[in-house]
FIVEX-743962 format. One record per residue (C-alpha): residue number from 1; residue in three letters; chain; x, y, z. Coordinates in steps of 0.5 Angstrom, whole numbers, plus 500, padded with zeros to 3 digits. Layout:
<rs>
{r NUM ala A {X Y Z}}
...
</rs>
This chain:
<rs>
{r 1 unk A {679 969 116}}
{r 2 unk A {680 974 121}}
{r 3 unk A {686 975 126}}
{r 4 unk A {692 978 127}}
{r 5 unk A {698 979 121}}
{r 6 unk A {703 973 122}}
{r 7 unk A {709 976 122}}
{r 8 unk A {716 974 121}}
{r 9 unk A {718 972 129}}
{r 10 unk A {711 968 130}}
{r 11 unk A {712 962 133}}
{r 12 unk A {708 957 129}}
{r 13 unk A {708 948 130}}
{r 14 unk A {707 943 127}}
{r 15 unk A {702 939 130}}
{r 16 unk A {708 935 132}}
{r 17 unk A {711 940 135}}
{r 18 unk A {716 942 128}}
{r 19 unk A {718 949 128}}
{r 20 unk A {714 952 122}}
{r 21 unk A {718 958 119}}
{r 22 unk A {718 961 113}}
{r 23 unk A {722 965 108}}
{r 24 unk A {719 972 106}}
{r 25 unk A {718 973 098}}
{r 26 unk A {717 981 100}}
{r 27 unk A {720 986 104}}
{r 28 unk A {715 991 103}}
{r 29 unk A {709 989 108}}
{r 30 unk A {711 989 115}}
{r 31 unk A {708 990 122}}
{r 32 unk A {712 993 128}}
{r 33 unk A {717 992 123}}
{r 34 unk A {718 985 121}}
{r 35 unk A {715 982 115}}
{r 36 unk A {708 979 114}}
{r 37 unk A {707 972 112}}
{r 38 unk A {703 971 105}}
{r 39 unk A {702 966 100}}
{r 40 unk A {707 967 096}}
{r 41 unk A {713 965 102}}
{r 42 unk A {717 959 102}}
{r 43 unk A {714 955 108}}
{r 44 unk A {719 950 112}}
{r 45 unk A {717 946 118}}
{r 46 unk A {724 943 122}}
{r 47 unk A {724 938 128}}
{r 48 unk A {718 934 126}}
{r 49 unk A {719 928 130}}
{r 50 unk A {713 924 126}}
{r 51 unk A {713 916 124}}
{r 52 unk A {709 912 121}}
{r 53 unk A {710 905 124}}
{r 54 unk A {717 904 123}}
{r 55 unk A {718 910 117}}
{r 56 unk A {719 917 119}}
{r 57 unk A {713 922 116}}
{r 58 unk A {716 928 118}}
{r 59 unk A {712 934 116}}
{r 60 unk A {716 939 112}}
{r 61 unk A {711 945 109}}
{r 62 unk A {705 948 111}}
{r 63 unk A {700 949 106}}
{r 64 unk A {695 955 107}}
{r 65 unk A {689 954 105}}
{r 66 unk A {685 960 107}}
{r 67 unk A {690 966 107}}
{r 68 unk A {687 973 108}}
{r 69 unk A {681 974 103}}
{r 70 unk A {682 982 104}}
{r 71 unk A {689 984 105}}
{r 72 unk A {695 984 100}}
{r 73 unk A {703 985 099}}
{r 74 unk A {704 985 092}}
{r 75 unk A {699 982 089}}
{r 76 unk A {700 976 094}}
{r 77 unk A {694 974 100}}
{r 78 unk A {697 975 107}}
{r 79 unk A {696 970 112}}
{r 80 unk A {693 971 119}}
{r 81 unk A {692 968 125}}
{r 82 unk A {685 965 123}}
{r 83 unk A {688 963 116}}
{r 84 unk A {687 955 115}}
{r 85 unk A {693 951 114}}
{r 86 unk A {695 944 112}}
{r 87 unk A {702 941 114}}
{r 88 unk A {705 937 109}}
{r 89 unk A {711 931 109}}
{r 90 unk A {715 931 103}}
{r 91 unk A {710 926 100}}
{r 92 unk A {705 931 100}}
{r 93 unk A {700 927 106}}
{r 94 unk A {696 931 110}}
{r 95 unk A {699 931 117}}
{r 96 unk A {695 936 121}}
{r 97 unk A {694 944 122}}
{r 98 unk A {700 948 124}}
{r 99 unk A {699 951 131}}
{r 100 unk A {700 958 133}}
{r 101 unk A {703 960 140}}
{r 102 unk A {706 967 139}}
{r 103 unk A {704 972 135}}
{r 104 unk A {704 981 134}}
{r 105 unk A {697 984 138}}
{r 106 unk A {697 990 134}}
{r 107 unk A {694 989 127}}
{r 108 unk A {689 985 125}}
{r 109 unk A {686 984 119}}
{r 110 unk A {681 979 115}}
</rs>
C-alpha cells in the first residue's frame, strides 16, 4: 500500500490507545536518519487498557498484513503508513487496526 515510511519515532496506537513500538531487526534502512519499520521487526504494543468482561485483553502485537508490495531492506518488505496491520492480544484475537499519529513527510514509497 502507498504511503509514507514508518520509521522508528512514529507514533502509533493501538486502537485502545496502547503505544505500538517496535524493535528494528536492521540498521541499514533509514529515512531522515531512523530506521524503518519492516516485517521482520519485533512489533510490541504497551499500555493497553482493554478488558473483555471481567478479563484483561490487552493488545500485545501488531500484525502487518499488507507491508509495502515494492520496497525492501534485507530482503524484508517495509511498512508504510498505508500498510494494514492487525493488533493481536497474547491469545492471537484480533482486536483492531493500529492507529497512526505521527509519522516523516519526506519519503513515500508503495
Amino acid at each position: 500500500m502507498p504511503g509514507n515510511l514508518m520509521h522508528l519515532n512514529a507514533t502509533v496506537m493501538c486502537p485502545h490507545g496502547g503505544r505500538v513500538a517496535f524493535q528494528p531487526s536492521q540498521t541499514r534502512g533509514t529515512v531522515t536518519g531512523q530506521v524503518v519499520w519492516t516485517v521482520a521487526d519485533l512489533t510490541t504494543v504497551t499500555g493497553c487498557p482493554f478488558f473483555v468482561g471481567n478479563k484483561p485483553q490487552p493488545c500485545v502485537t501488531v500484525q502487518w498484513i499488507t507491508p509495502s508490495a515494492r520496497i525492501r531492506v534485507n530482503g524484508s518488505q517495509v511498512i508504510t503508513q498505508g500498510s494494514t496491520g492487525l493488533c493481536l492480544s497474547a491469545e492471537h484475537i484480533p482486536q483492531g487496526a493500529p492507529m497512526v499519529s505521527v509519522i516523516q513527510q519526506r519519503t513515500v514509497g508503495q
